[in-house]
C-alpha positions in Angstrom: -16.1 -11.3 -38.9 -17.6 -14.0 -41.1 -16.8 -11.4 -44.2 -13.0 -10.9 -43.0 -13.3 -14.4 -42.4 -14.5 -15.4 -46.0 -11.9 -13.0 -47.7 -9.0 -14.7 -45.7 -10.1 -17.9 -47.1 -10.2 -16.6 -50.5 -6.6 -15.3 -50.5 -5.2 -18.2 -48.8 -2.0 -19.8 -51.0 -1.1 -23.5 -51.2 2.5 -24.3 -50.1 5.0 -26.2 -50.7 5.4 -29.3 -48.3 8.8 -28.6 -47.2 7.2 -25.2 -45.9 4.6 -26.5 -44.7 6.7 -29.2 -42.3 8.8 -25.8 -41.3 6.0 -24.2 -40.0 4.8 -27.3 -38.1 7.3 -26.5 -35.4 6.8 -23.4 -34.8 3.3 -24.0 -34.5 3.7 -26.2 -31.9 6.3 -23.9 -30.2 3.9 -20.8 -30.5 0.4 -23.0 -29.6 -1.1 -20.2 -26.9 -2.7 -21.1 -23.5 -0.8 -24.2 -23.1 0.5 -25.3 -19.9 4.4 -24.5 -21.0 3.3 -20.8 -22.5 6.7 -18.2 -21.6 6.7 -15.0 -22.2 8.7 -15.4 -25.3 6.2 -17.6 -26.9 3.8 -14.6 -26.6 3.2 -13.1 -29.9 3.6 -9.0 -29.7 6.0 -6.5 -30.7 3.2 -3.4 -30.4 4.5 -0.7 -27.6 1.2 -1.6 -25.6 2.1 -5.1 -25.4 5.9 -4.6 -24.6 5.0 -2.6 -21.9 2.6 -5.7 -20.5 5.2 -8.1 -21.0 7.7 -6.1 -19.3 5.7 -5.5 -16.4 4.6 -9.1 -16.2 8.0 -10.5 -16.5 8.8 -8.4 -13.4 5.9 -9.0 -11.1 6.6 -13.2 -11.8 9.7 -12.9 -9.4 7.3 -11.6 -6.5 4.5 -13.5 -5.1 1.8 -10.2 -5.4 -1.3 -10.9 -6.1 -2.3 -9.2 -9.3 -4.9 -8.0 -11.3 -5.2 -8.5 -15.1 -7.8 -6.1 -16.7 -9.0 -6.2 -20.3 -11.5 -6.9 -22.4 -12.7 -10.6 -23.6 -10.1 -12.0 -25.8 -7.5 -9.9 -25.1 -5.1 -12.6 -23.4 -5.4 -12.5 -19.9 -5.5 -16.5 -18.9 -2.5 -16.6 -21.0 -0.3 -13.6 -18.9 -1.6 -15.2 -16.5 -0.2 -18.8 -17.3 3.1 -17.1 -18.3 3.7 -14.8 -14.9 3.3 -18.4 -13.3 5.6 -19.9 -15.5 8.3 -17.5 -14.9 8.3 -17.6 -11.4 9.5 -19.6 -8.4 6.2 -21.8 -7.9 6.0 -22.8 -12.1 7.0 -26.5 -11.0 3.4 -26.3 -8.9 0.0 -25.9 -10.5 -1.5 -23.3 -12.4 -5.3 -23.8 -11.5 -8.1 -21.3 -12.9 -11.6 -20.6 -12.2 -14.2 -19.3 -13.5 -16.0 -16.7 -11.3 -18.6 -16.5 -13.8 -19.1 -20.2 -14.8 -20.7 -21.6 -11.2 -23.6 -20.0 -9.3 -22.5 -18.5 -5.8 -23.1 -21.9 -3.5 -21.2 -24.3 -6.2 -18.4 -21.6 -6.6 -18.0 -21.9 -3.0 -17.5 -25.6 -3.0 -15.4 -25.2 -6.3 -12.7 -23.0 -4.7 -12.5 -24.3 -0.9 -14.0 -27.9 -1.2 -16.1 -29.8 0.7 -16.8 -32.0 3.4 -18.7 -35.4 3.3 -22.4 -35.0 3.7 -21.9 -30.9 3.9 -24.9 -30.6 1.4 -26.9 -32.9 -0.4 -25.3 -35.0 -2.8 -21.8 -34.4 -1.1 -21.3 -38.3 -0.8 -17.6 -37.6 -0.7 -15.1 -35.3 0.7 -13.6 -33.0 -2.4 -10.4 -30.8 -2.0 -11.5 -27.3 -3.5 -9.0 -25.5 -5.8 -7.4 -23.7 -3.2 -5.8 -27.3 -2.3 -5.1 -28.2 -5.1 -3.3 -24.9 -6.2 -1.3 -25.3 -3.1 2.4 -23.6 -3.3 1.2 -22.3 -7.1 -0.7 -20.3 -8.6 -4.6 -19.8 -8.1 -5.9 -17.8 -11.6 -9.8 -16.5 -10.5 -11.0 -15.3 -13.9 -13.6 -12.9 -14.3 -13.4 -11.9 -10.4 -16.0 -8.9 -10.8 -19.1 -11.6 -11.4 -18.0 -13.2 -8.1 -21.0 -12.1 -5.2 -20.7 -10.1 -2.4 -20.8 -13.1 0.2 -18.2 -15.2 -1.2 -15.9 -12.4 -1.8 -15.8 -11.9 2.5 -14.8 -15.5 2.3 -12.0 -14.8 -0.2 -10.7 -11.5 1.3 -10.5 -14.1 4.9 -8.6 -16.4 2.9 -6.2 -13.9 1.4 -5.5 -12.5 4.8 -5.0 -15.8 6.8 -3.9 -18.0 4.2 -6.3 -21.1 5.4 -9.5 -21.8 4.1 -12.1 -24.5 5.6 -14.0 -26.6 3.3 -17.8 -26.6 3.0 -19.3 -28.3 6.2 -15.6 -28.4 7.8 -14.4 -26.8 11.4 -10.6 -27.3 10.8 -8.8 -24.8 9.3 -6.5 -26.4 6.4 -3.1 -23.6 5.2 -2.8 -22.7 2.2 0.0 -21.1 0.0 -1.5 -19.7 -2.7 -0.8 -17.2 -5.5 -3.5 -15.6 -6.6 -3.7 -13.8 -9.7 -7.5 -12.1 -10.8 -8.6 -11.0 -14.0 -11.8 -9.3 -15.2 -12.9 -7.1 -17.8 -15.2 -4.6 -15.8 -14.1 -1.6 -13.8 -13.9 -2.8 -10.8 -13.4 0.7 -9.2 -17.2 1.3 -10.2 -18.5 -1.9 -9.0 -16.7 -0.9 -5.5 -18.4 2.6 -5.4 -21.7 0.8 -6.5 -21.3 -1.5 -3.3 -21.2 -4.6 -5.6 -17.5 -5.0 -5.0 -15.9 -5.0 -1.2 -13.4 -2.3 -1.3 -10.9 -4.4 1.0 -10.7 -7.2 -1.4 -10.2 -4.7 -4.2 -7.2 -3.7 -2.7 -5.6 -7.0 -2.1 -6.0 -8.3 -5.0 -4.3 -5.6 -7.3 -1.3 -4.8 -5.8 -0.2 -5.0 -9.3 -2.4 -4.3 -12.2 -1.8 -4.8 -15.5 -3.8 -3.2 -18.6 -4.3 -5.4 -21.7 -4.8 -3.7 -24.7 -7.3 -4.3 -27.1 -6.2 -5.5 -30.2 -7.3 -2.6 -32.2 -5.0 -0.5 -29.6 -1.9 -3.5 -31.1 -2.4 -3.5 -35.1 1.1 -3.5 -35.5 1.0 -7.6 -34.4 -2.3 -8.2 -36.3 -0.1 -9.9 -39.2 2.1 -12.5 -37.0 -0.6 -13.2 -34.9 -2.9 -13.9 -37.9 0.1 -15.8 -39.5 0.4 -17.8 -36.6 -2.9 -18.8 -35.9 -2.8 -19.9 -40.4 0.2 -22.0 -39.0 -1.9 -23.7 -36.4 -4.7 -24.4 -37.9 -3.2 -25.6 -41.2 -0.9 -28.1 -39.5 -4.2 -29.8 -37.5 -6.4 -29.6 -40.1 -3.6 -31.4 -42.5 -4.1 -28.1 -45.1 -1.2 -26.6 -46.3 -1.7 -23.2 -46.7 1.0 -20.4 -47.2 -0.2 -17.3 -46.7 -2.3 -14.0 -47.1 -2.5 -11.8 -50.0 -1.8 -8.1 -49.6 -4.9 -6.7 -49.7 -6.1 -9.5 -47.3 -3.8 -8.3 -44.8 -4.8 -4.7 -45.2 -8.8 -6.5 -44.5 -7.4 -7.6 -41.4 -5.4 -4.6 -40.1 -8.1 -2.3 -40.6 -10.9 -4.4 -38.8 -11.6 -3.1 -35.5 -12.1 -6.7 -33.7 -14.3 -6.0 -31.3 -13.6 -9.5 -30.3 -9.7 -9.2 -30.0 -7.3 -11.6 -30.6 -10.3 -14.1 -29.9 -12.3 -13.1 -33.0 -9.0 -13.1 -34.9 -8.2 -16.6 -34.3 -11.9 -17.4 -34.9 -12.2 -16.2 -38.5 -8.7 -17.2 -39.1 -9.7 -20.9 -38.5 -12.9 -20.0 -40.2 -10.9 -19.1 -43.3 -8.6 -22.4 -43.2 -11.6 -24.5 -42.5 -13.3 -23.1 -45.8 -10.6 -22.0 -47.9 -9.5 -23.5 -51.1 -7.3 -25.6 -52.3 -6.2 -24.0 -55.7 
């Protein structure tokens, strides 16, 4: 990456100001993973990610849960943000988790809150995600890391749409959304026993397959124009463009990292890129 990284910066052009101030816009209008993300603001013309977009434009009307599966960096919070957006709760939150981020017994806490004294150092009552993602949208990232016992917990939730908090006896509804994502197969984990099979089945009503962005070339140029764009207006550097054979460097990388790499050397490249 650093190499495709380091040749980007090499090729980058100066531009003209009045350019530059053009762009500026449309940077702003195409920043990714913002709160206000549609689906039009989602960079991809490829046939792979046509077909997602489709898909996930016509799921937003429903209130399915769905699964998003890909690998890292392929997009997923940011379908994920966009189905919300399109659909009949996007005036209420969009709240994500991280499965992977807590250990089990803080996860719990994180996603149904707690009571007052329920474990030590609970000096106050907390409202848990589920609350606060009440009538929107509840985004649990990287759901395959979440343990076996918690996942009971969820699949109760799913099917009675209440949850109690930590150290709590009264059962508080909830309208929640939930959309999942992960980038393991699932399936496997559920024949390995590491996955309940019931949850499995409630959460993907609706599946949708990113692509890697090896499997969507085709948008390798707009999205790394874009992410020039972005990273030249907040870093004050006006830069115009790649050369040819730059381009070429970047089509023919395989990212393993996806779009997540791209925008990392990209910035990498405007960050140490000259001025000539």
């Amino acid at each position: 990456t650093e190499v495709v990284a380091n040749a980007a910066g090499i090729a980058l052009e100066n531009a003209h100001l009045h350019d530059f101030l053009q762009r500026e816009n449309q940077s702003l209008r195409y920043e990714l993973g913002t709160n206000h993300t549609q689906f039009q603001d989602i960079i991809g013309s490829s046939p792979k990610m046509c077909e997602v977009l489709e898909l996930s434009e016509r799921v937003a009307q429903t209130s399915s849960t769905v699964l998003l599966h890909g690998e890292s960096g392929t997009g997923k919070e940011i379908i994920a943000q966009s189905i919300h957006n399109a659909s009949p709760r996007a005036k209420k939150p969009f709240i994500p988790v991280n499965c992977a981020a807590l250990p089990d017994n803080l996860l719990e806490s994180e996603l149904f809150g707690h009571e007052r004294g329920a474990f030590t150092g609970a000096t106050n009552r907390k409202e848990g995600r589920f609350e606060l993602a009440n009538q929107g949208t509840l985004f649990l990232d990287e759901i395959g890391d979440m343990q076996i016992g918690l996942q009971a917990k969820l699949l109760r939730v799913l099917q009675d749409q209440q949850i109690y908090r930590v150290g709590g006896t009264a059962p508080i509804d909830c309208d929640v959304r939930i959309i999942s994502a992960t980038n393991q197969d699932i399936e496997s984990n559920v024949k390995q026993g590491s996955f309940r099979e019931d949850l499995y089945y409630r959460l993907n009503v609706i599946t949708i397959e990113l692509p890697t962005l090896h499997e969507r070339v085709e948008d390798i140029p707009r999205l790394a124009s874009h992410f020039l764009n972005k990273y030249s207006w907040e870093m004050k550097r006006m830069k115009t463009g790649f050369s040819p054979d730059v381009v070429q460097i970047l089509m023919t990388h395989t990212w393993p990292g996806n779009v997540r790499e791209l925008q990392n050397a990209i910035e990498h490249a405007v960050v140490l890129g000259k001025d000539e």
